[in-house]
C-alpha positions as CSV (number, residue, x, y, z in Angstrom):
1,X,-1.9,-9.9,-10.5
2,X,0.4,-7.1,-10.9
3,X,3.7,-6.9,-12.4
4,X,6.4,-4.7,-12.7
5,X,9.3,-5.3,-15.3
6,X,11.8,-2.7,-15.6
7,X,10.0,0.4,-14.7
8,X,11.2,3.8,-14.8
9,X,9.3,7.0,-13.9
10,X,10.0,10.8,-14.6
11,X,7.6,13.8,-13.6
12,X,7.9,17.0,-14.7
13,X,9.1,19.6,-12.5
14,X,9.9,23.5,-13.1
15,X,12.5,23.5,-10.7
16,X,14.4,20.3,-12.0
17,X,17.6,21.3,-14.0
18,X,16.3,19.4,-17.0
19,X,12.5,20.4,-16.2
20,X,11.9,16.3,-15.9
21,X,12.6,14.4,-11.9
22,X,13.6,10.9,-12.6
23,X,11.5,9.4,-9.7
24,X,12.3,5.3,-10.3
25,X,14.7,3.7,-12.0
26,X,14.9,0.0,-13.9
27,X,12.5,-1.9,-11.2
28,X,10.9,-5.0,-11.0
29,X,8.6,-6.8,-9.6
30,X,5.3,-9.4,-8.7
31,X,2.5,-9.6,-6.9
32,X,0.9,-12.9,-7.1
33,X,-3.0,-12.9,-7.0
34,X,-4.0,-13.0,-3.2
35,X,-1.0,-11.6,-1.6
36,X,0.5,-8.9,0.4
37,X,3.7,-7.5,-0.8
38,X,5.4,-4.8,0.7
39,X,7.8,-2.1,-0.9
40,X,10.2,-0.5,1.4
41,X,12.6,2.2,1.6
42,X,13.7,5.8,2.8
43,X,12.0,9.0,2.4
44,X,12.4,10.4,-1.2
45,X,13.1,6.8,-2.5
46,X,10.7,7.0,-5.1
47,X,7.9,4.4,-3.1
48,X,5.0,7.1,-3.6
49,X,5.5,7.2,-7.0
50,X,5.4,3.5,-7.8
51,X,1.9,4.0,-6.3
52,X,0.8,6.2,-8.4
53,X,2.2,4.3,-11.3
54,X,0.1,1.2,-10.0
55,X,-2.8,2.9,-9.9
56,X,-3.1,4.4,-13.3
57,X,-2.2,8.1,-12.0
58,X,1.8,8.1,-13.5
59,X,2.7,6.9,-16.9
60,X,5.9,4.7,-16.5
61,X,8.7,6.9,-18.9
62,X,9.7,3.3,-19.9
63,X,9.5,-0.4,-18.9
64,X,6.0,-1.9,-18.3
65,X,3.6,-2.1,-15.9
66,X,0.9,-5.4,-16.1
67,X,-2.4,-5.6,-14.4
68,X,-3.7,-9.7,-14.8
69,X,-0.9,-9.8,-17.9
70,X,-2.6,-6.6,-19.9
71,X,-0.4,-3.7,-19.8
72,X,-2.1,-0.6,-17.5
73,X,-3.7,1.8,-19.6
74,X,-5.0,4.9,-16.6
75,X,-7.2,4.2,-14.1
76,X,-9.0,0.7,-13.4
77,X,-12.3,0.3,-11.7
78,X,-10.6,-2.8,-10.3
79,X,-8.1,-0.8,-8.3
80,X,-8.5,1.2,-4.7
81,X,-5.9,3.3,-2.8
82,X,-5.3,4.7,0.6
83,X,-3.3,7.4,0.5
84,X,-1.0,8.2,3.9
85,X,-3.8,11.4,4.7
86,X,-6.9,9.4,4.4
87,X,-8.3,11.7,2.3
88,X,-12.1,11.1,4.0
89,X,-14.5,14.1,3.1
90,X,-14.3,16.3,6.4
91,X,-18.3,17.6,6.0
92,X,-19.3,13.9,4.7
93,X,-20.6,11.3,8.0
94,X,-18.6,8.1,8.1
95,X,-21.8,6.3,6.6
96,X,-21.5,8.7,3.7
97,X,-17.8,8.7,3.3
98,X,-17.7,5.0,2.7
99,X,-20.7,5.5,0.2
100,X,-19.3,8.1,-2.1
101,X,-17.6,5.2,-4.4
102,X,-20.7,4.0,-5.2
103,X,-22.4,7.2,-5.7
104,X,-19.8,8.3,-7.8
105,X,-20.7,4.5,-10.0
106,X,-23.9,5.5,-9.9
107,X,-25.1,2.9,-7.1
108,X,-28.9,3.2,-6.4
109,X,-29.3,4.5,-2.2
110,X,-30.3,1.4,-1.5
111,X,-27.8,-0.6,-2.5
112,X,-24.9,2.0,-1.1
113,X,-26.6,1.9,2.4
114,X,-26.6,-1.6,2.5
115,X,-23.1,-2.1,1.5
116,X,-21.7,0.7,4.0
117,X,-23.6,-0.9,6.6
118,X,-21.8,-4.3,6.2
119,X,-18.1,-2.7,6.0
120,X,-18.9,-0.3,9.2
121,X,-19.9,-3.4,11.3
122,X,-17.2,-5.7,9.9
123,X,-14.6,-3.5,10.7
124,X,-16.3,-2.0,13.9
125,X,-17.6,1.4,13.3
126,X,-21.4,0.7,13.2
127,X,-22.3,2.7,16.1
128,X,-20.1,5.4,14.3
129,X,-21.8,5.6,11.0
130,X,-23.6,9.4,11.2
131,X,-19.8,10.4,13.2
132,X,-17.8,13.2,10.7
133,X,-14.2,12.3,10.9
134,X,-13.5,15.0,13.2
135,X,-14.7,13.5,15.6
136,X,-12.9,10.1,15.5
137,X,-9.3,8.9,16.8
138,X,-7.0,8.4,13.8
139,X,-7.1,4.6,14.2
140,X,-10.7,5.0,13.4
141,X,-10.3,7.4,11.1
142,X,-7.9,4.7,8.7
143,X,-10.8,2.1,9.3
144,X,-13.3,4.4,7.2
145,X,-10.4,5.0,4.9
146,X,-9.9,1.0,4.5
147,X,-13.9,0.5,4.1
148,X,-14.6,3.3,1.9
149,X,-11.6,1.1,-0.4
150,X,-13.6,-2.1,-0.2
151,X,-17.0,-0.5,-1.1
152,X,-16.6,-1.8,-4.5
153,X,-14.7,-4.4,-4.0
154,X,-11.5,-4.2,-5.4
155,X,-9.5,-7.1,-6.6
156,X,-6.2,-4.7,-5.9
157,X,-5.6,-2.4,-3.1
158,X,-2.7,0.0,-3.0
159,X,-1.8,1.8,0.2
160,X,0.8,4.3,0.6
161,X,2.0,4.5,4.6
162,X,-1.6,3.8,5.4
163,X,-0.6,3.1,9.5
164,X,2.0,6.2,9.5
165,X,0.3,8.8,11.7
166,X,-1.3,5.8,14.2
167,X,0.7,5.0,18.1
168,X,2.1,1.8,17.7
169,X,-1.2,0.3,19.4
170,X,-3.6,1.2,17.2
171,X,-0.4,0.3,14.0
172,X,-0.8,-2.8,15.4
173,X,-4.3,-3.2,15.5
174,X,-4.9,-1.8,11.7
175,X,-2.5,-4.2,10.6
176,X,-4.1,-7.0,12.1
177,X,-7.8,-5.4,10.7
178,X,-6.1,-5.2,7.1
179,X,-4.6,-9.2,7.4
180,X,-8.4,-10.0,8.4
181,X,-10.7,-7.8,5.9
182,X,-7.8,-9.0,3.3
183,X,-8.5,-12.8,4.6
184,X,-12.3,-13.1,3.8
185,X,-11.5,-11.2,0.1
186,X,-9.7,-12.9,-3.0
187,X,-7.7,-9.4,-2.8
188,X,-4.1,-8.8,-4.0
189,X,-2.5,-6.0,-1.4
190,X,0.6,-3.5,-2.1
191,X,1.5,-1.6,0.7
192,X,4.0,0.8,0.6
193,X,5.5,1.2,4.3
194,X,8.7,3.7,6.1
195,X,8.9,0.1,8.3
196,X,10.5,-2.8,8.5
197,X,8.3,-4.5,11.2
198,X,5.4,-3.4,9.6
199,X,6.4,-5.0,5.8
200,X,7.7,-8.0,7.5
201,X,4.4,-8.6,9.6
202,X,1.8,-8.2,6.9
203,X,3.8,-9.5,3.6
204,X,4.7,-12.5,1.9
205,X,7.2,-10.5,0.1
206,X,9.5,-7.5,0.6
207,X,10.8,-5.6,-2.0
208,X,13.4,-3.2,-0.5
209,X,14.0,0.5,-2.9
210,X,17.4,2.5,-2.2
211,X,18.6,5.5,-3.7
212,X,17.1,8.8,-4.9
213,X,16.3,10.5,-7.4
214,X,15.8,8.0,-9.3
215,X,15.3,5.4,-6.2
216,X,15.2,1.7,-7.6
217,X,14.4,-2.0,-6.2
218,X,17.5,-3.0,-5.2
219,X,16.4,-6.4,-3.7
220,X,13.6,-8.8,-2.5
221,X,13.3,-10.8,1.1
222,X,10.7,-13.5,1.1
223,X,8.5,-13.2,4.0
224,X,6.3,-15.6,3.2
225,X,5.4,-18.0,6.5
226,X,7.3,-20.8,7.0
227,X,6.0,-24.5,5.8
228,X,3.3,-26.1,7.5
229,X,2.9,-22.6,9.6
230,X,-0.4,-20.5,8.9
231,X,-0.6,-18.1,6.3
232,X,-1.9,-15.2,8.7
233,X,-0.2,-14.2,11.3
234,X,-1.4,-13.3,15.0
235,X,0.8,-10.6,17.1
236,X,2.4,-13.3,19.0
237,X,4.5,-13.3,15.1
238,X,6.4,-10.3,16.0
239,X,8.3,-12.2,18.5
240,X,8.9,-15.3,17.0
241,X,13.0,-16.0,15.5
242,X,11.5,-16.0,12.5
243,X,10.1,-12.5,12.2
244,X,13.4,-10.9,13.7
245,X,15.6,-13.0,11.2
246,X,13.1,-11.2,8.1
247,X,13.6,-7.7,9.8
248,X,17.4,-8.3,9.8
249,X,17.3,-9.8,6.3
250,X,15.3,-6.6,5.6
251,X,17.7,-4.2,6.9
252,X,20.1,-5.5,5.7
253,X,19.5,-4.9,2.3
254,X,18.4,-1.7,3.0
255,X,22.0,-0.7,4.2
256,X,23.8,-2.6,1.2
257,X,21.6,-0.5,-1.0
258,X,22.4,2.5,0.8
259,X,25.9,2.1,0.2
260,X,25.9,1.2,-3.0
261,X,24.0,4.3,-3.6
262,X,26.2,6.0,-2.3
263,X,29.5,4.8,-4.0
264,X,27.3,5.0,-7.9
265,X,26.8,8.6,-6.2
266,X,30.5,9.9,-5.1
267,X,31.4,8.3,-8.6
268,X,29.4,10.6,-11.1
């Protein structure tokens, strides 16, 4: 589904010493059709960046970035995001918020109502749908976020620290809403994630970025479930050997990379 092979990103910047920030270095990587993959690192890493790469926003400087084997050419209808602040409409109700994809396709009234409708009550906010995002908790707040995404039903989803801001409670619970609304959808998922519980939980594979400025994929853990086990997981998962063996697999790597960051770094 989505495919990155050697990918390198730069930005301009006006207080870079060269005017340019090399943001991500040489990385690659897959994300079969279907799955959840998880990209994981430090602040400053670079993760936000491949986002925007993957969703058409950020023109890798060279590698190449494919979407169903074609190489990405700006923004694709087929693509969503969450960003980490939401981004909901703050004078726009919930019903409305989750509408405005549409609107902005040109969707006849009818036909947004009807889809908002379905999303609110499949991921619980029915009785929520004239609510302005003021006044809801932030767990609710990300469930707007997450149907407002599906609205047009994307066949990718990107999500950059989606669960960030939440108590760990209501993390939990919008992981296990994302592993259900992504179970009843032929959806690939990317999430880009600060956590190693979090990418181990929801992904089939972990691809772990170290460094900075430029940050790179420096490794890749399968999480996948184990044979014969179920391919979703319930929260009974984050206790089982299994889970705590990915998280140290995870960490790991994380701390290799780190270091060997650091050496490349005390040698320039």
């Amino acid at each position: 589904m989505l495919r990155l092979e050697d990918l390198s990103l730069s930005y301009p910047a006006a207080e870079a010493r060269a005017g340019r920030v090399d943001a991500v270095a040489a990385s690659s990587a897959e994300f079969p059709p279907g799955s959840i993959g998880s990209i994981v690192g430090p602040s400053g890493c670079g993760k936000t960046s491949l986002v925007r790469a993957m969703a058409g926003l950020l023109k890798p400087s060279s590698g190449r970035l494919l979407v169903r084997g074609a190489p990405l050419a700006g923004i694709r209808p087929g693509t969503a995001v969450i960003f980490q602040d939401y981004g909901l409409l703050p004078w726009k109700t919930v019903e409305a918020n989750v509408e405005l994809p549409l609107l902005l396709r040109g969707a006849p009234a009818r036909v947004r109502r009807a889809r908002a409708a379905e999303l609110l009550e499949e991921l619980g906010l029915a009785a929520f749908a004239r609510f302005h995002p003021a006044r809801l908790s932030g767990g609710m707040r990300q469930r707007v976020a997450i149907a407002r995404a599906l609205a047009t039903e994307p066949d990718l989803l990107l999500m950059d620290e989606p669960f960030s801001s939440l108590d760990a409670l209501s993390r939990e619970s919008m992981q296990d809403a994302l592993l259900a609304a992504r179970g009843r959808r032929a959806m690939t998922v990317v999430l880009v994630t600060h956590s190693i519980d979090e990418a181990v939980y929801l992904s089939e594979a972990v691809y772990v970025m170290t460094g900075r400025n430029p940050g790179a994929i420096t490794a890749k853990v399968d999480a996948g479930p184990a044979a014969g086990a179920p391919r979703e997981r319930g929260p009974s998962y984050r206790s089982e050997p299994r889970f705590l063996e990915l998280c140290g697999a995870v960490r790991r790597a994380l701390e290799e990379g780190a270091q060997a960051a650091g050496a490349a770094g005390r040698a320039r």
